[in-house]
C-alpha distance (Angstrom), angle and dihedral (degrees) to the residues before:
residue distance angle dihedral
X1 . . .
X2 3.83 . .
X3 4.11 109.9 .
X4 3.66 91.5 -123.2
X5 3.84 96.1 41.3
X6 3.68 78.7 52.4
X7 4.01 91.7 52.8
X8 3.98 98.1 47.2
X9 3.64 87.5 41.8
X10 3.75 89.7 53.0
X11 3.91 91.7 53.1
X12 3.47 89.4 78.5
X13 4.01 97.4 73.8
X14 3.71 86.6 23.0
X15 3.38 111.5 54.3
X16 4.10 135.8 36.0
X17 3.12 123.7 -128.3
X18 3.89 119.9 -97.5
X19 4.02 103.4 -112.9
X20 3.80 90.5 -150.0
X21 3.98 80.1 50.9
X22 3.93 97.2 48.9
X23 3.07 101.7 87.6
X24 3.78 121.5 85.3
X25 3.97 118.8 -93.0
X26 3.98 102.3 -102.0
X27 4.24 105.3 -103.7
X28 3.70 129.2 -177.0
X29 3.64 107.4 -90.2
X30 3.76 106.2 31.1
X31 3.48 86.5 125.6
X32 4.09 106.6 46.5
X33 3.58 118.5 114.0
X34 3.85 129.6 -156.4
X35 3.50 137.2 -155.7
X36 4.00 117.0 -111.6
X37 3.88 119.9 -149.1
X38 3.64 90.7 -120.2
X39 3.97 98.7 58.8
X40 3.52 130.9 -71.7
X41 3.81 142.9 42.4
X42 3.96 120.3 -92.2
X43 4.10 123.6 -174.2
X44 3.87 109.4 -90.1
X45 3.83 114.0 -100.9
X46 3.85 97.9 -151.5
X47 4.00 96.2 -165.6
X48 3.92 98.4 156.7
X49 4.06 97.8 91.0
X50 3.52 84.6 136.5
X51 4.34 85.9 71.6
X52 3.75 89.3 35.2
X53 3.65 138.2 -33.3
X54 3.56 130.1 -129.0
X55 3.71 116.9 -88.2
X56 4.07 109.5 -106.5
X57 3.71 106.5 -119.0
X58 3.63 85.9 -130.3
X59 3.33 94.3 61.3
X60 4.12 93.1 45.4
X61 3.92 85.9 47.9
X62 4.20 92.2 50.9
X63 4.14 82.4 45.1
X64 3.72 95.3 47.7
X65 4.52 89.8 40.9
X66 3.99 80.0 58.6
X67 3.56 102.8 35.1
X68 3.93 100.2 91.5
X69 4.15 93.8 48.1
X70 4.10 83.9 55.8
X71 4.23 103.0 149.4
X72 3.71 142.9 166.3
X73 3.70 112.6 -71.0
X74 4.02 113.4 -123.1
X75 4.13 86.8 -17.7
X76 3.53 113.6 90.0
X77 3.56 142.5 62.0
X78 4.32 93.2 -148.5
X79 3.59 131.6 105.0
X80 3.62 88.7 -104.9
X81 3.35 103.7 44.1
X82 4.29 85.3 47.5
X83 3.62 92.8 48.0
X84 3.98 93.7 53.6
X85 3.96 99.3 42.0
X86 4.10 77.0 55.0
X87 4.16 96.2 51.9
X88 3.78 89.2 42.4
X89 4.11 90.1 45.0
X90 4.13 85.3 44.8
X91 3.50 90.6 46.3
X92 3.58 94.0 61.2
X93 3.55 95.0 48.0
X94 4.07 89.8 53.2
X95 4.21 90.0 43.8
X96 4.26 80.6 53.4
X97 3.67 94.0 46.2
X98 4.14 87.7 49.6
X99 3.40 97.5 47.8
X100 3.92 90.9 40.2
X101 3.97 99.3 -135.1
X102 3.24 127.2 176.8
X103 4.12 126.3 -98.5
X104 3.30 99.5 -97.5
X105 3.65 99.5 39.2
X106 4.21 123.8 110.4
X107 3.80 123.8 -129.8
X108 3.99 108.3 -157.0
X109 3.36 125.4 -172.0
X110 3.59 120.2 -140.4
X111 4.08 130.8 148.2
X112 3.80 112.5 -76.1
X113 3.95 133.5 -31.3
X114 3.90 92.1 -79.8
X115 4.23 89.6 60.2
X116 4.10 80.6 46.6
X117 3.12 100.5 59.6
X118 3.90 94.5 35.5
X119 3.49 82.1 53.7
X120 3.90 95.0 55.8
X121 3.78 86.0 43.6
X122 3.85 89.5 58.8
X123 3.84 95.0 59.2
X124 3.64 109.9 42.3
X125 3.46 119.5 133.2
X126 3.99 119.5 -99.4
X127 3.79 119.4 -69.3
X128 3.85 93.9 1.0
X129 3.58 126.2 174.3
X130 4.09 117.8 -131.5
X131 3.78 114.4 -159.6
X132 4.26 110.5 -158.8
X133 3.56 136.8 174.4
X134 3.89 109.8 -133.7
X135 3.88 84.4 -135.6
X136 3.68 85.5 82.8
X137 3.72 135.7 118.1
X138 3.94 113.6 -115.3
X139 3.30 92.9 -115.1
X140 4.21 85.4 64.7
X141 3.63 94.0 27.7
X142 4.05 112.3 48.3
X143 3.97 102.0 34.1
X144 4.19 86.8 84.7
X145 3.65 97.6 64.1
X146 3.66 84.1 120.5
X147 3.36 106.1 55.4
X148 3.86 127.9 57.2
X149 3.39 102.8 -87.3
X150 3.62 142.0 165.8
X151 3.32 134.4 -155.2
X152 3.54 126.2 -138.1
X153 4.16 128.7 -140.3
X154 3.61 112.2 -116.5
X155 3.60 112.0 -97.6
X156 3.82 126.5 -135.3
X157 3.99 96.5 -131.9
X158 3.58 143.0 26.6
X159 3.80 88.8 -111.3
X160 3.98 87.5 52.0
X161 3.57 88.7 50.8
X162 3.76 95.8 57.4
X163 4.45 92.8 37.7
X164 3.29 82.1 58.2
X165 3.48 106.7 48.2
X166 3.86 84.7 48.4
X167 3.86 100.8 59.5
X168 3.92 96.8 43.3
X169 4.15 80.2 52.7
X170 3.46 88.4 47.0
X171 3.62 93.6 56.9
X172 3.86 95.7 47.4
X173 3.71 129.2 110.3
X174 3.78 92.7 -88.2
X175 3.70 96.0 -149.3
X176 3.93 110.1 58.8
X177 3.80 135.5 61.2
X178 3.48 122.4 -63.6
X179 3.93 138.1 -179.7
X180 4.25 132.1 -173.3
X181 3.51 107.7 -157.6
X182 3.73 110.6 -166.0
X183 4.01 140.7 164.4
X184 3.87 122.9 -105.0
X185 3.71 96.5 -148.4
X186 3.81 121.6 1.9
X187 4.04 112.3 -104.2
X188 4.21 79.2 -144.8
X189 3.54 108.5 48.1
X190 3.86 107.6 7.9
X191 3.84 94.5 -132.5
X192 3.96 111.6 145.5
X193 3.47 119.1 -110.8
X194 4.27 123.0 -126.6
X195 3.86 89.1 -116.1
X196 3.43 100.8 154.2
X197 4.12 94.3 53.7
X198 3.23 90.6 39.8
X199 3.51 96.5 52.8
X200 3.60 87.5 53.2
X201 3.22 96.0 53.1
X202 3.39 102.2 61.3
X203 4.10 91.9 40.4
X204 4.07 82.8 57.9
X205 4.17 77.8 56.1
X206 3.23 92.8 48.5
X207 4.02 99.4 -118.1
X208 3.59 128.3 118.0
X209 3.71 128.2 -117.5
X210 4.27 138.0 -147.5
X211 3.60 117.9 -161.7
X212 4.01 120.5 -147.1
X213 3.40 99.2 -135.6
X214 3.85 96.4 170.6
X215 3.83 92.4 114.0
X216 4.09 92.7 35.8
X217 3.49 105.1 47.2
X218 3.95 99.1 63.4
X219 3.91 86.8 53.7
X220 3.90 119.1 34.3
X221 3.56 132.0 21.0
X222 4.05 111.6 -86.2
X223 3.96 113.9 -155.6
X224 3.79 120.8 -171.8
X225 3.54 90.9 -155.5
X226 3.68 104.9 49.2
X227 3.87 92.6 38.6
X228 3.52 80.9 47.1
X229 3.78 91.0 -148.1
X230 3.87 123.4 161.1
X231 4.27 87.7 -141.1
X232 3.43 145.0 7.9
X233 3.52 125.2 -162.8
X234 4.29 126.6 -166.0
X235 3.30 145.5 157.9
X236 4.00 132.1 -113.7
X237 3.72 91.2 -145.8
X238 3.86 97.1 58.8
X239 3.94 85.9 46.2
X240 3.46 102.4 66.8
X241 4.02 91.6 -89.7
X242 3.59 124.5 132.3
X243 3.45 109.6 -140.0
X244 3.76 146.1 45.4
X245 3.62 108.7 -70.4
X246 3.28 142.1 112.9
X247 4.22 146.3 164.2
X248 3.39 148.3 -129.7
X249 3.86 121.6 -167.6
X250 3.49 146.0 171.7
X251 3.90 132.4 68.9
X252 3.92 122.3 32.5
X253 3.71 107.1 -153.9
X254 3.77 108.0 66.3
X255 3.99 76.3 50.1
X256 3.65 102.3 40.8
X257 3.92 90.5 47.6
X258 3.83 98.2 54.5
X259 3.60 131.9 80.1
X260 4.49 107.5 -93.6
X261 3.20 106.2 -89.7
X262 3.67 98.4 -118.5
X263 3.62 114.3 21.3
X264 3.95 120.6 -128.4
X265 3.66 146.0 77.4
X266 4.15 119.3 -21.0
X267 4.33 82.6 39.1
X268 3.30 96.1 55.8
X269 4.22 120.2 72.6
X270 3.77 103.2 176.7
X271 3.99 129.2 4.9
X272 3.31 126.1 177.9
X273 3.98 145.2 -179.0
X274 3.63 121.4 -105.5
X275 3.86 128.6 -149.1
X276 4.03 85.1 -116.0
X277 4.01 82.7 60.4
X278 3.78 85.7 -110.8
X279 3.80 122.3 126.3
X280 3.70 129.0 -123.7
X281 3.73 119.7 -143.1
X282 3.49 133.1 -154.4
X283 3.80 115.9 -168.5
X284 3.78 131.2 -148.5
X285 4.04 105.6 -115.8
X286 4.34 85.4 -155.4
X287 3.80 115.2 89.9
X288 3.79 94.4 -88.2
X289 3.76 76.9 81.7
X290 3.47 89.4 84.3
X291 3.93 97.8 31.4
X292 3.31 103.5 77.6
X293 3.90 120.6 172.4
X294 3.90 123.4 26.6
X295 3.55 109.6 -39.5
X296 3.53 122.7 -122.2
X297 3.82 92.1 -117.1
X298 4.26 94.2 177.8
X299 3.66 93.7 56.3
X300 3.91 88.5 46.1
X301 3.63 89.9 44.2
X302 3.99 85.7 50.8
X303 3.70 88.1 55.4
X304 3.45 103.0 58.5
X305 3.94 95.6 37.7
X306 4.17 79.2 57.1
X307 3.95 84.0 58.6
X308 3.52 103.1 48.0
X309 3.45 91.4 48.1
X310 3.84 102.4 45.0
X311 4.46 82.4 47.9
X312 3.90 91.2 42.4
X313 3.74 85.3 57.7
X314 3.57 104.2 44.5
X315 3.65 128.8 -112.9
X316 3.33 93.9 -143.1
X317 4.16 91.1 67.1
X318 4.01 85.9 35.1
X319 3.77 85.0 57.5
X320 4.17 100.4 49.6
X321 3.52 90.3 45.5
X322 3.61 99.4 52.8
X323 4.01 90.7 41.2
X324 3.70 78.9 63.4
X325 3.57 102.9 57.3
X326 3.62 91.2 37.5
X327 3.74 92.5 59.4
X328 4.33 91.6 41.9
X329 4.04 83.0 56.6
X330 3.73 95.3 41.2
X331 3.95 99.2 51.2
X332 4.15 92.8 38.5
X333 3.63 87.6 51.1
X334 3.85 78.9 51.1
X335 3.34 96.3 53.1
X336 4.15 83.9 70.2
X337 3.76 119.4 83.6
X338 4.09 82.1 -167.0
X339 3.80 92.7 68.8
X340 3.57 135.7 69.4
X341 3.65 114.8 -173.6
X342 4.16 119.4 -143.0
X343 3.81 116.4 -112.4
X344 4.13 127.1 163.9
X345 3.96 89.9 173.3
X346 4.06 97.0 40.4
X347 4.14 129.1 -110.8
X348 3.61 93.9 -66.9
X349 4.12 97.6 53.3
X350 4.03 109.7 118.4
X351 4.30 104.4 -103.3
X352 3.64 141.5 -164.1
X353 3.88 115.4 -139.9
X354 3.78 96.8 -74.8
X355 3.93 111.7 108.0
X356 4.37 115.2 169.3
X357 3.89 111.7 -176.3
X358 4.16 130.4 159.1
X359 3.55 128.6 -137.0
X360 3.96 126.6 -140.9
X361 3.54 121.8 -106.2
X362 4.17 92.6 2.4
X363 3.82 124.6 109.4
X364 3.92 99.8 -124.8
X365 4.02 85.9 -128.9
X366 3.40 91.4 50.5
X367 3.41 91.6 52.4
X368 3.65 95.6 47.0
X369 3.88 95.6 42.7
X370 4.24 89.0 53.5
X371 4.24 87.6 44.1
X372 4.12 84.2 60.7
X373 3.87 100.1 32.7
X374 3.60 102.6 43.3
X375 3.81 105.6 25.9
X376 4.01 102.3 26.7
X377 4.55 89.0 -119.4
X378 3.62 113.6 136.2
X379 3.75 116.2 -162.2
X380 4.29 132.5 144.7
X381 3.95 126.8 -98.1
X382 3.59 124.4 -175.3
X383 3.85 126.9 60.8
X384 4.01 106.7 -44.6
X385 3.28 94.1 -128.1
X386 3.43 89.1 -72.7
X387 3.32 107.4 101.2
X388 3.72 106.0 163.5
X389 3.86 99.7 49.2
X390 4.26 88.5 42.2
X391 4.23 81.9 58.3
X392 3.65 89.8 43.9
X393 3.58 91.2 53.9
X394 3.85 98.5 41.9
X395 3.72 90.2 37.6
X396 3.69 92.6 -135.1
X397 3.68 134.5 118.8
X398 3.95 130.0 -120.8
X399 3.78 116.1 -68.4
X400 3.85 139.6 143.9
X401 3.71 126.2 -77.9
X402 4.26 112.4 -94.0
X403 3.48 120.3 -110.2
X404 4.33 111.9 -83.5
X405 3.96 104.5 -80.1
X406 3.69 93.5 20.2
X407 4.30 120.0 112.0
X408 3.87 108.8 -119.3
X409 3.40 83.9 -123.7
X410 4.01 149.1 23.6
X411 3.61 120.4 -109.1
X412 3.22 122.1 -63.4
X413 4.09 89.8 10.2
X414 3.79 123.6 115.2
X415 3.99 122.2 -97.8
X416 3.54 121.4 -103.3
X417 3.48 95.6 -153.5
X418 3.97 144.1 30.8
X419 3.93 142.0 -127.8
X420 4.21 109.0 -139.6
X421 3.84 117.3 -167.0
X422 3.74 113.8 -168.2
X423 3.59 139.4 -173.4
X424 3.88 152.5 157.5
X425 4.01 153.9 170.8
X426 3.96 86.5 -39.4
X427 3.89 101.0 62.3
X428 3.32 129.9 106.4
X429 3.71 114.6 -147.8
X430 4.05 93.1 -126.3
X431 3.74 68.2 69.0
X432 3.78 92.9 71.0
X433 3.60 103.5 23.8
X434 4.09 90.9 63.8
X435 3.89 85.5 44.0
X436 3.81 91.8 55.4
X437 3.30 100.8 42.9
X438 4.07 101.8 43.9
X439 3.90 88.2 50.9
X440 4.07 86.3 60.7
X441 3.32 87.6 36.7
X442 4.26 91.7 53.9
X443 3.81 83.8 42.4
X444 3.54 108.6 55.0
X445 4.25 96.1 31.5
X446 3.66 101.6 21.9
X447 3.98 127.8 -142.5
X448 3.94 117.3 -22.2
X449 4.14 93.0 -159.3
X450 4.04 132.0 47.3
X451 4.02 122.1 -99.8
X452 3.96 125.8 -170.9
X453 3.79 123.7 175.5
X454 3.57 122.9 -92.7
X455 4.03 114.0 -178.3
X456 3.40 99.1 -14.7
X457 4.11 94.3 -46.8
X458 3.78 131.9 83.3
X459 3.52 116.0 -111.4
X460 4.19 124.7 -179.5
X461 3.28 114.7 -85.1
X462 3.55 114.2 -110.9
């Protein structure tokens, strides 16, 4: 594992929590209340951060200070327009400092970490080889359909992780590009990824490698230079950031070399006709080379708000606390002979606040429908968009969701499907305590209300 994954990790036993930092970082929504099928309203518990996480209200506040001096991006001689192309400039100076890239690296904006890593996929070099663990997301795993890749089986350890990385390197045509792309904690089973070895490992193969750092980024620090990553790639809506942006950063050539992205005004610095009628383009070598169009300068804006606010208050207090909740859910969950939570790494691997688990004899929709309609908890069933690793872990192969009511499987079969529980600097522990104790309450006396399936999910019965 990383050195400084290792340190933030390490806070947790190290390090008490700040009291003026115990409390949870104000989000949108804290105070919504929904109505359950038995009677009554109850708060929301929004405990699906790994989907999307709350907005911050600071970062909704800095949006809502800018809102009414909203301008053209890089086209427009008024204040306005002036004063935004500076925020969206300054923004990607304070996304740089956050991620701690190097000089010369480029911080482009795009829409989430899935148009990142498309992105990425878009430039490489000729005939390069992509290295990928099939333990990734789809947004890390499908964008290389391409290129020649190959897909690696998930590995058991963080040690396994990197020995394998090393012999399919090993076995590569040693003389052209190559790239690893791999996760920085899984959006499954929240286990922390050896990016820093593996990073070196494939430098000492000479290939380059992009870290996902959709599911890191909202919850430990992430340093290009330590890491010693050539890109990172995250989302704004996983960091605490309203709207649909996202970034990739880190070195300029593969991108400066490659045709933009998407081709239009903002790439393009000169064009001109030719006597053929054909046009000649000349395109900017910056990162607006790959951001065509008008920018979406309040989601950026929303982005870097999310990063001075996550720095200003302290990752390593953001980290204890959430260690704490983790390990509240983890040994309640425990407590339930029912439920067996998912692990690649084992119990004792370091984890972000992503836990996935099954229960015996329940329908994971089921489940999930009765957590929301009968105890106000909103969290994700299904596959997580990442399908292979979720059939790795169940051991099953792909079939169609059971009918509402009905277990996934018979007894003593494997699941077909998974419960994920998911949470960060904006949750409350009331948040986790009521989520403990209704799934051993829905384990030991079952569903009080009446679900049937409605489009392939159950729903309450009216």
């Amino acid at each position: 594992m990383s050195a400084s994954l290792n340190a933030a990790v390490a806070t947790t036993t190290a390090v008490t929590v700040d009291p003026a930092c115990a409390e949870p970082l104000a989000v949108l929504g804290r105070d919504v209340t929904v109505p359950l099928v038995t009677g009554g309203e109850v708060t929301y518990a929004a405990l699906d951060y790994a989907a999307s996480a709350p907005a911050l209200q600071r970062v909704w506040d800095d949006v809502a200070a800018y809102a009414p001096y909203y301008g053209s991006v890089h086209r427009g001689a008024g204040y306005l327009s002036q004063l935004s192309t500076d925020l969206f400039e300054q923004s990607r100076v304070t996304v740089a400092e956050f991620l701690d890239c190097r000089p010369t690296d480029q911080v482009v904006f795009t829409r989430s970490t899935t148009d990142s890593l498309n992105l990425l996929a878009a430039v490489l070099p000729a005939d390069c080889q992509v290295f990928v663990f099939e333990t990734e997301h789809h947004a890390s795993l499908l964008p290389w359909v391409d290129a020649r890749v190959t897909y690696l089986n998930a590995p058991r350890t963080p040690a396994e992780a990197v020995a394998t990385l090393e012999r399919a390197l090993a076995d590569r045509d040693p003389y052209g590009p190559a790239l690893v792309c791999v996760t920085g904690a899984s959006n499954v089973t929240g286990e922390l990824w050896p990016v820093k070895e593996l990073a070196a490992a494939a430098h000492a193969h000479g290939a380059r490698i992009v870290l996902d750092a959709a599911q890191l980024a909202p919850h430990h620090p992430v340093s290009v230079q330590d890491l010693d990553v050539d890109w990172v790639a995250f989302s704004g809506h996983k960091l605490y950031a309203p709207f649909g942006s996202g970034v990739l950063a880190g070195r300029a050539d593969w991108l400066q070399d490659a045709q933009p992205y998407l081709a239009g005004g903002g790439a393009s610095r000169k064009v001109a006709r030719r006597e053929d009628g054909g046009v000649d383009v000349e395109w900017h070598t910056t990162a607006a080379r790959h951001e065509a169009g008008s920018p979406n300068v309040i989601g950026v804006y929303s982005i870097a708000s999310a990063c001075k606010a996550l720095t200003e208050a302290g990752f390593e207090n953001l980290v204890a606390r959430e260690q704490q909740l983790i390990a509240k859910v983890r040994s309640g969950l425990a407590e339930v002979p029912a439920v067996r939570i998912l692990s690649l790494f084992g119990d004792d691997a370091p984890r972000v606040g992503v836990i996935s688990f099954v229960v015996d004899g329940w329908n994971s929709s089921h489940f999930a429908a009765a957590l929301s309609a009968e105890y106000g908890i909103g969290v994700r069933d299904g596959l997580f968009c990442a399908h292979p690793l979720v059939r790795t872990l169940l051991g099953s192969e792909p079939q169609a969701q059971g009918e509402c009511g009905a277990p996934e499987a018979a007894p003593g079969e494997r699941s077909l499907n998974a419960i994920r529980v998911s949470f960060g600097a904006g949750t409350p522990d009331e948040h986790v305590d009521r989520f403990v104790g209704a799934v051993k309450e829905l384990v030991t006396s079952g569903a009080k209300w009446q679900y049937r399936t409605e489009e392939g999910r159950c729903v309450p019965a009216v």
